[in-house]
Legacy VTK file of the C-alpha trace (Angstrom):
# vtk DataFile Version 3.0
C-alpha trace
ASCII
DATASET POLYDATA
POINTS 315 float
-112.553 110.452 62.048
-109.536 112.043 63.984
-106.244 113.139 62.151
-103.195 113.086 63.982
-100.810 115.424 63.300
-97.089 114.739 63.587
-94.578 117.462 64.336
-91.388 117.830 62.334
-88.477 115.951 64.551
-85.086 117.134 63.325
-83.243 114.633 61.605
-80.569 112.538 63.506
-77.398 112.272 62.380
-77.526 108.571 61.303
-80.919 108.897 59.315
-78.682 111.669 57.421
-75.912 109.900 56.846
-78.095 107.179 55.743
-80.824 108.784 53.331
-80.426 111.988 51.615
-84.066 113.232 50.884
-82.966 116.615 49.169
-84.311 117.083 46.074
-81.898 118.282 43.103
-83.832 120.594 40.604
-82.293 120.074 37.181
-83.288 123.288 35.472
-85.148 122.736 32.165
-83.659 122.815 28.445
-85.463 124.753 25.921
-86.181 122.783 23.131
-84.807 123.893 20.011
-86.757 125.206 17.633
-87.807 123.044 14.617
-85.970 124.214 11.241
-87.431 123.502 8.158
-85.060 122.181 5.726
-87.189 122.501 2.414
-85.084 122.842 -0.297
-81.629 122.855 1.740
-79.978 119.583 0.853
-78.140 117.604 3.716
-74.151 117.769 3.618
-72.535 115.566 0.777
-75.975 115.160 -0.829
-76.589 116.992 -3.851
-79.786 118.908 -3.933
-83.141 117.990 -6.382
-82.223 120.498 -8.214
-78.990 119.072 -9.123
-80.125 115.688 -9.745
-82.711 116.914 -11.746
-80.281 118.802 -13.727
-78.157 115.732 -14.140
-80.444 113.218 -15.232
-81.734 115.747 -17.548
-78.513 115.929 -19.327
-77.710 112.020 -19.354
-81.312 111.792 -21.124
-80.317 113.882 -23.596
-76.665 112.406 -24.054
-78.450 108.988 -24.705
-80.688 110.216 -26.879
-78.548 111.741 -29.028
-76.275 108.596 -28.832
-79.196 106.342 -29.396
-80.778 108.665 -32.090
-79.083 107.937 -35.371
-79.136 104.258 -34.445
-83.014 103.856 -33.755
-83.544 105.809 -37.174
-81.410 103.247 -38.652
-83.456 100.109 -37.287
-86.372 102.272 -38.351
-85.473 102.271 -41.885
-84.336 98.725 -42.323
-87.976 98.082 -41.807
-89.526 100.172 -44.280
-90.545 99.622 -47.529
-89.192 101.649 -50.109
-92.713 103.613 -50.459
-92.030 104.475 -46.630
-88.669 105.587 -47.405
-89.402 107.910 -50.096
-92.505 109.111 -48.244
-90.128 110.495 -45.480
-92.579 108.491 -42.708
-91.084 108.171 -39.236
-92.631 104.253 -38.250
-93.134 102.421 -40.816
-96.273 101.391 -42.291
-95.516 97.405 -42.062
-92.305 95.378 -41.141
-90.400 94.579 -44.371
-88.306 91.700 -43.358
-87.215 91.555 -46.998
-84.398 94.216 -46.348
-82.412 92.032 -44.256
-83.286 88.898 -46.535
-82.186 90.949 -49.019
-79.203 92.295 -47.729
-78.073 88.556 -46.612
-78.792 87.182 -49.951
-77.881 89.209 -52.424
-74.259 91.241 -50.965
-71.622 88.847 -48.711
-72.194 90.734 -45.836
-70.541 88.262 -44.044
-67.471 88.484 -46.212
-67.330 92.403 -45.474
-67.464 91.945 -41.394
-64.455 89.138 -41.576
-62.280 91.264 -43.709
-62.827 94.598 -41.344
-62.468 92.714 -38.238
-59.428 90.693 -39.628
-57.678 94.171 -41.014
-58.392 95.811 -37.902
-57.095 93.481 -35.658
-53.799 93.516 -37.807
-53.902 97.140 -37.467
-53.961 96.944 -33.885
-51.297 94.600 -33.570
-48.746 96.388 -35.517
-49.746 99.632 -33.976
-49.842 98.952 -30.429
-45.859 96.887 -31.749
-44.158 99.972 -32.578
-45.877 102.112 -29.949
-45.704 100.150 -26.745
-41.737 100.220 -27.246
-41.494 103.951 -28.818
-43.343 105.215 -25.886
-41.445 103.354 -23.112
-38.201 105.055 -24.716
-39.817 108.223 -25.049
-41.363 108.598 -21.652
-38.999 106.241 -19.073
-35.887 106.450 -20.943
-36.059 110.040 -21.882
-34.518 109.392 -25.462
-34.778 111.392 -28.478
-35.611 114.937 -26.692
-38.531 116.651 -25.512
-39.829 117.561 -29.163
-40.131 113.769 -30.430
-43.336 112.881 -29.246
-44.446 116.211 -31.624
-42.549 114.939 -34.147
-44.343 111.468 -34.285
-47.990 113.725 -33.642
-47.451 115.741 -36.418
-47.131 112.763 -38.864
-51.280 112.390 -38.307
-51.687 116.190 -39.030
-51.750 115.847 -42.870
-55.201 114.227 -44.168
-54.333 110.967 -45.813
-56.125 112.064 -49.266
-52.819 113.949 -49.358
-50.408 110.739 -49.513
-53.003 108.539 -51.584
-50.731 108.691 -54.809
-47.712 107.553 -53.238
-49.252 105.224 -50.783
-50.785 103.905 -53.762
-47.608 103.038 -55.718
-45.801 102.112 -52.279
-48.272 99.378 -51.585
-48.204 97.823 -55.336
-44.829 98.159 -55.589
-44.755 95.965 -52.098
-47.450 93.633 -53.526
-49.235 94.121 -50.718
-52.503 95.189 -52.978
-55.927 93.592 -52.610
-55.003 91.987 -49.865
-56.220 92.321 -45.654
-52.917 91.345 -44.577
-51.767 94.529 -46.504
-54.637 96.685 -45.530
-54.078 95.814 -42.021
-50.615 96.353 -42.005
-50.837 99.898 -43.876
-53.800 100.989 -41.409
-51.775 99.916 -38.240
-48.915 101.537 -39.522
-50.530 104.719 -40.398
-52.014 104.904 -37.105
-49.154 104.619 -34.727
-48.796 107.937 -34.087
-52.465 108.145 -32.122
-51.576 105.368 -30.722
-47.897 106.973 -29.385
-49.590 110.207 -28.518
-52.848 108.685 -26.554
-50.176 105.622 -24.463
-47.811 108.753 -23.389
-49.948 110.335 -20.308
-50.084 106.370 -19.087
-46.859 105.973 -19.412
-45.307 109.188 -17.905
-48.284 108.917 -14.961
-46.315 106.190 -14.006
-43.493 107.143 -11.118
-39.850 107.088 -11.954
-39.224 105.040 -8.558
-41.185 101.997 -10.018
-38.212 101.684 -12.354
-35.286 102.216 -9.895
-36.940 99.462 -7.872
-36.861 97.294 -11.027
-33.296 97.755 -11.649
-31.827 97.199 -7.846
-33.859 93.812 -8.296
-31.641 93.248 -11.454
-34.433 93.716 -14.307
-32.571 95.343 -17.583
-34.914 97.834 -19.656
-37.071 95.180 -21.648
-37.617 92.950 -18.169
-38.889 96.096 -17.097
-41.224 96.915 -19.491
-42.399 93.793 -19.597
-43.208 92.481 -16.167
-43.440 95.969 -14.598
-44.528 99.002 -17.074
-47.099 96.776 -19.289
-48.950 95.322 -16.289
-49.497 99.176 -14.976
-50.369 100.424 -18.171
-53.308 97.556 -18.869
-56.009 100.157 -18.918
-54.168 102.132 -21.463
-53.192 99.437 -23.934
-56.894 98.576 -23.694
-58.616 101.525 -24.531
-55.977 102.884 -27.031
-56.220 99.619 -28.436
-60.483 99.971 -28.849
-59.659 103.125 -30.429
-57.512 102.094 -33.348
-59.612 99.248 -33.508
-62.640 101.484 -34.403
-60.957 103.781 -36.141
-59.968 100.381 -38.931
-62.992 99.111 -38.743
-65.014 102.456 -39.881
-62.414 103.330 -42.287
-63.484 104.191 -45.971
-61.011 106.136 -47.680
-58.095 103.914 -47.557
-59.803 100.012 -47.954
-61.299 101.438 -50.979
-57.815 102.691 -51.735
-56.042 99.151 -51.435
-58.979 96.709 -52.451
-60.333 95.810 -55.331
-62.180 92.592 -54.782
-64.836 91.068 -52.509
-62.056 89.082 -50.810
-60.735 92.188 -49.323
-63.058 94.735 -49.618
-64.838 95.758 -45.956
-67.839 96.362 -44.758
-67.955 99.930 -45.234
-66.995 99.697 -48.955
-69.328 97.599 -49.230
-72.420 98.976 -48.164
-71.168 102.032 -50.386
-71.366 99.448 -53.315
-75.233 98.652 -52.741
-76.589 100.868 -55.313
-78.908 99.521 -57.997
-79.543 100.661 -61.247
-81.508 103.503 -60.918
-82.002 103.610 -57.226
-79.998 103.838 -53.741
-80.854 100.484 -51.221
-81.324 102.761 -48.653
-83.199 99.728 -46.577
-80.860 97.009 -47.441
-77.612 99.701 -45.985
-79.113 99.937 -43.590
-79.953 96.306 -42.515
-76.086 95.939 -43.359
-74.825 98.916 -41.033
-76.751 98.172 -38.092
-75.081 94.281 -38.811
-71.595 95.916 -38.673
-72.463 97.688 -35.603
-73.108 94.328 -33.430
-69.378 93.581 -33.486
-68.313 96.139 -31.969
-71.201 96.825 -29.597
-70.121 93.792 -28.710
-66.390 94.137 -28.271
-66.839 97.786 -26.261
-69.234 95.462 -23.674
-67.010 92.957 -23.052
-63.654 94.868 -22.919
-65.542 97.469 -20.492
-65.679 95.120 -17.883
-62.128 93.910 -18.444
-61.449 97.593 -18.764
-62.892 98.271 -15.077
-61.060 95.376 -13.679
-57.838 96.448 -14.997
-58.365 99.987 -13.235
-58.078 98.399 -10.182
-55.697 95.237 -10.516
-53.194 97.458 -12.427
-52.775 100.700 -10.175
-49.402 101.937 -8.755
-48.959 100.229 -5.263
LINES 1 316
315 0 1 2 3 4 5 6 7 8 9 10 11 12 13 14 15 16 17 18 19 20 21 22 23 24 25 26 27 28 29 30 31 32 33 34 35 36 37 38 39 40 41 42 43 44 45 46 47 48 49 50 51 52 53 54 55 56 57 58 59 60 61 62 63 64 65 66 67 68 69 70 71 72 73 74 75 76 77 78 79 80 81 82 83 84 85 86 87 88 89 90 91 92 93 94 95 96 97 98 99 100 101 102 103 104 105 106 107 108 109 110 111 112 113 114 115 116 117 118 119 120 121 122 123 124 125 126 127 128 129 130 131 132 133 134 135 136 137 138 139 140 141 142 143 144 145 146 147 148 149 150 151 152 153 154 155 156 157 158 159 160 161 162 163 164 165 166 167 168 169 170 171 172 173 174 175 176 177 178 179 180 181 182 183 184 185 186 187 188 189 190 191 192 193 194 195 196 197 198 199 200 201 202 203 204 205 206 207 208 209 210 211 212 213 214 215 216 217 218 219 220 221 222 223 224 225 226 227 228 229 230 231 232 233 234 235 236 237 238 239 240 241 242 243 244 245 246 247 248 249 250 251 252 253 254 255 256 257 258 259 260 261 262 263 264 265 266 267 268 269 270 271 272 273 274 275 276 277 278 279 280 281 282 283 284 285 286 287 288 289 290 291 292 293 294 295 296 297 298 299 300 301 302 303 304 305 306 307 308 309 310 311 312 313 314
């Protein structure tokens, strides 16, 4: 075998300008070393240690929320010998408490009266303070001390104005009556309901208004198509609130009623006592009963409450 060897011709001029054979030598990059993140959270993501901490606490809040009301549906199934023997499950369903409850107390007649009064209540509240506030917070009448004026109305307990509230609402004839409860509960509450629509109402800016007047609205056009639309969420929730606060009252339906026609639901489960013993299972077939309306209510208006959020924010 014979190997020729070649000698190295220098390159013409052409094969230059025609192939360039030099080699370009990109210097390496060092990698970067690996870093071990562990326990370091990425940016905008809380760390476990966080989470954990929060979902610790929203266990708890529901528990405690969730706590009184499972002891409740607890007890409406026990017997009385389960009751008295201070068990936490009961020994056997007893159905009879709610057969009881049914049958021998109008339950039913309690639940319309509280929800009738309270939605009275509501109306007339949210009447006087939808307007009140609107003057108070856009039109700047009365001063800077009348929204504490109207507050401190609620200071006093109302055990203090039973007497004359008493002889007020007979001398009215407005006694025995849910047209007359609802009317003295929606009255009495108007000043939560002022104080609670104000930060809505001031949050509002001032140049929403002078925009409604160069288009020609007077005050009430204003507060109607402009303020009340903006203020949804507010009206909402503050109206929730009175509701509940109606609708759990004691003091004052047992106050102003006197027969089963009127009396609510809270009077009455106070009533279910029997001779020598408390019901406790048959109250408590009749709370958790009261409680579905307004479970109810808060899940449907929470939506609507969600939606308004968003449909009713300043533009």
């Amino acid at each position: 075998m014979s190997l020729t060897l070649r000698s190295a011709a220098p390159r013409t001029s052409e094969s230059t300008d025609q192939f360039d054979t030099r080699a370009v030598v990109v210097p390496r990059s060092r990698k970067a070393p690996k870093v071990r993140t562990g326990s370091v959270s990425r940016p905008g993501r809380p760390s476990r240690l966080v989470t954990t901490i929060k979902w610790v606490v929203i266990v708890v809040a529901i528990a405690l929320a969730l706590g009184p009301i499972l002891y409740m549906v607890g007890m409406s199934f026990k017997s009385p010998d389960d009751i008295l023997s201070t068990r936490i499950l009961p020994s056997r369903l007893a159905f009879e408490n709610w057969v009881s409850a049914f049958a021998n107390w109008p339950i039913l007649t309690y639940l319309r009266n509280s929800i009738g009064a309270a939605t009275i209540a509501v109306i007339v509240s949210l009447s006087v303070a939808i307007p009140a506030n609107y003057a108070i917070a856009r039109l700047r009448a009365g001063g800077s001390q009348t929204l504490g004026l109207i507050v401190s109305a609620y200071i006093a307990p109302p055990i203090v104005a039973v007497i004359p509230l008493f002889i007020l609402v007979r001398t009215a004839g407005l006694m025995d009556s849910v047209v007359g409860l609802g009317l003295i509960e929606g009255l009495m509450l108007t000043p939560v309901a002022v104080w609670l629509l104000d930060s809505f109402f001031r949050a509002i800016p001032a140049e929403i208004d002078e925009a409604a007047a160069l288009d020609g609205c007077g005050p009430l056009r204003t507060l109607w198509s402009v303020i009340l639309p903006l203020t949804a969420p507010g009206i909402v929730a503050v109206a929730i609130i009175v509701f509940i606060l109606v609708y759990n009252d004691f003091l004052i339906p047992l106050l102003l009623t006197q027969s089963v026609d009127s009396q609510t639901l809270p009077v009455g489960i106070a009533l279910m006592q029997g001779g020598r013993e408390v019901m406790f299972g048959q109250m408590a077939a009749a709370s958790l009963a009261g409680l579905i309306p307004i479970y109810l209510l808060a899940l449907f208006l929470q939506k609507w409450l969600i939606g308004g959020l968003t449909q009713g924010s300043v533009k």
